[in-house]
N, C-alpha and C positions, 0 to 999 in steps of 0.2 A: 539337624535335618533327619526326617526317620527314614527309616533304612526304606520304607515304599518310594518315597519322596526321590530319595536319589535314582532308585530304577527308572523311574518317570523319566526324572531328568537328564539322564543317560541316555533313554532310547531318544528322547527331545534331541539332543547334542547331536545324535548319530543319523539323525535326518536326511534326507536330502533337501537342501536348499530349495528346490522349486518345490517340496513338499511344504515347508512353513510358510513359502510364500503364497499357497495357496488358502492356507487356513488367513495370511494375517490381510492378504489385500485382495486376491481373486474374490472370495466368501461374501466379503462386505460387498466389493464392487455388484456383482450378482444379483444381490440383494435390493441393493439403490436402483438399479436398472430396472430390475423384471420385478420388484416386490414381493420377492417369495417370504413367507411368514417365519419360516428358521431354515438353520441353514441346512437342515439333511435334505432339501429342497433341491438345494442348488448343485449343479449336472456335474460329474468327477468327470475324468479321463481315466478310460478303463483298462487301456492296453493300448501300445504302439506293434505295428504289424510291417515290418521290412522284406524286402524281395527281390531279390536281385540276378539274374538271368546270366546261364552261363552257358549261351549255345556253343561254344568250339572246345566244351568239352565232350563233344561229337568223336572229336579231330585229335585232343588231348587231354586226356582224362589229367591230368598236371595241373591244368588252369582249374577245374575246381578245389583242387587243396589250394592253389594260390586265390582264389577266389572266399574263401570260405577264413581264410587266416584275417584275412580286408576284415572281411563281413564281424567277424568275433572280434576283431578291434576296433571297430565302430559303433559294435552295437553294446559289450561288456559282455557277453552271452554266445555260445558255439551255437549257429544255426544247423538248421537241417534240411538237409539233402530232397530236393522236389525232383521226383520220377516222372517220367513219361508215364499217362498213361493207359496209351495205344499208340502203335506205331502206325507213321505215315509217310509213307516211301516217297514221296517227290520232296520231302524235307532231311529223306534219308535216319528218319526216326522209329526207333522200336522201343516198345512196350518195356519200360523198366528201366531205362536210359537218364543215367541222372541230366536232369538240366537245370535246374536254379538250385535257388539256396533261402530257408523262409527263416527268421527270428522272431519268436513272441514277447513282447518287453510286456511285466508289470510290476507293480510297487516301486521298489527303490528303484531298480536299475530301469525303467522305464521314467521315470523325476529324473535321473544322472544321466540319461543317455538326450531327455529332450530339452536340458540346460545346457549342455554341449553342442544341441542341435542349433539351437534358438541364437544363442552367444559367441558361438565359434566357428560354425560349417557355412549358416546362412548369409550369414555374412563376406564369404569368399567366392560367393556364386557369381560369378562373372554378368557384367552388366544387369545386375540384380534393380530392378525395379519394382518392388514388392510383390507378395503372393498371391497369385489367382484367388479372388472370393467367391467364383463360382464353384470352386473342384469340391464343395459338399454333395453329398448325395442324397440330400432331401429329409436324411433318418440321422443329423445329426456330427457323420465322421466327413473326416478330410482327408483325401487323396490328393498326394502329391508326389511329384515324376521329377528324379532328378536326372541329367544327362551323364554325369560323372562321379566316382566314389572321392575324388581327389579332395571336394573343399573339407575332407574331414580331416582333420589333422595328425591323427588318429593311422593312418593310411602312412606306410613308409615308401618314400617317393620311388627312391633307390630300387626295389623290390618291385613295385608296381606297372609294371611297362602295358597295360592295356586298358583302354576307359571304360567302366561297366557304368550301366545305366542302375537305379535305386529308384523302388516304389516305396514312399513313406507313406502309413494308409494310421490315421489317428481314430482308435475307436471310442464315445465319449455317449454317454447316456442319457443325451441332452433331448432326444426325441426331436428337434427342428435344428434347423441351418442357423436363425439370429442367435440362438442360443448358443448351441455348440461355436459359433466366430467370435462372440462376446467374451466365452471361456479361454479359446487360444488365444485372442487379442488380447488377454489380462496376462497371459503367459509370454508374454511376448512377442508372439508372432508379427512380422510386419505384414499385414496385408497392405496390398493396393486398394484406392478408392474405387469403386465402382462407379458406372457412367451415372449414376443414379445421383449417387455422393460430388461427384464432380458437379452435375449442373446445381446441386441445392449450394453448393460452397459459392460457384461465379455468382457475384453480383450482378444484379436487373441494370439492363443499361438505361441510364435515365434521360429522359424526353431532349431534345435541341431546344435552345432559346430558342425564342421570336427575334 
């Protein structure tokens, strides 16, 4: 093997998992579906966008280091610090006041962080009945709201005494909604069927004898 061949094959090895499996079954899938002529056609996922809200550190500047420890162990990445910015006195808020916590995932740790999502977290969502297919936004990404940091495993329980809520916001260069759901759903996502999908699945009731 020549010494180029092995770099190849090296960086190949050092993948992420939901990176190959994007080139070996998303790509094709895609392609079946929507007919694009090759595959630099077919919509990537360009970054995952995390956010997670830490109003009582109003009250105790503490819960955001404890907030922010979560959040870096969840996402593989030290987030950053969302300011106030203007204060609003009946919320007892001023200008410059940390309150959330934002992480930008892409490349790898954005592949490592949404094969853990898809495989591990979603999975422990309490009474999970699959995911809202409306929460696109018309241009392609997906917004989704979780109640708790808890189903991440990721999360040490022992340490964790307060439930924060998580905005998972998937940005993806799909330009429409069928497309971008096409691409998470090759990724795994479980969506739920829409009322749309439910009535074409029920079978037609068919006429009473005479």
């Amino acid at each position: 093997m020549r010494g180029d061949d092995r770099i190849v094959k090296a960086k190949t090895d050092n993948e992420p998992r939901l990176k190959k499996h994007y080139r070996a079954a998303v790509v094709p899938g895609m392609i079946q579906k929507f007919g694009f002529k090759n595959p630099f056609q077919v919509p990537v996922l360009n970054k995952i966008i995390l956010n997670m809200g830490v109003n009582d550190a109003k009250e105790d500047i503490k819960s955001m280091d404890q907030a922010s420890a979560e959040l870096s162990a969840i996402a593989g990445q030290k987030p950053q610090v969302r300011r106030a910015k203007k204060s609003i006195s009946n919320f007892k808020l001023r200008a410059g006041m940390p309150i959330g916590l934002r992480v930008t995932l892409r490349g790898a740790r954005m592949y490592e962080f949404l094969d853990r999502f898809v495989n591990a977290a979603i999975p422990r969502i309490r009474d999970f009945r699959g995911l809202d297919p409306r929460a696109f936004d018309g241009r392609g990404n997906y917004n989704l709201g979780l109640n708790e940091q808890h189903i991440f495993p990721e999360v040490d329980m022992e340490k964790s005494t307060k439930l924060r809520g998580l905005n998972v916001t998937l940005v993806t260069n799909a330009r429409d909604d069928a497309k971008a759901r096409e691409l998470l759903t090759l990724f795994g996502f479980p969506f739920k069927a829409s009322d749309k999908e439910e009535t074409t699945k029920k079978p037609k009731a068919q006429p009473a004898s005479a």
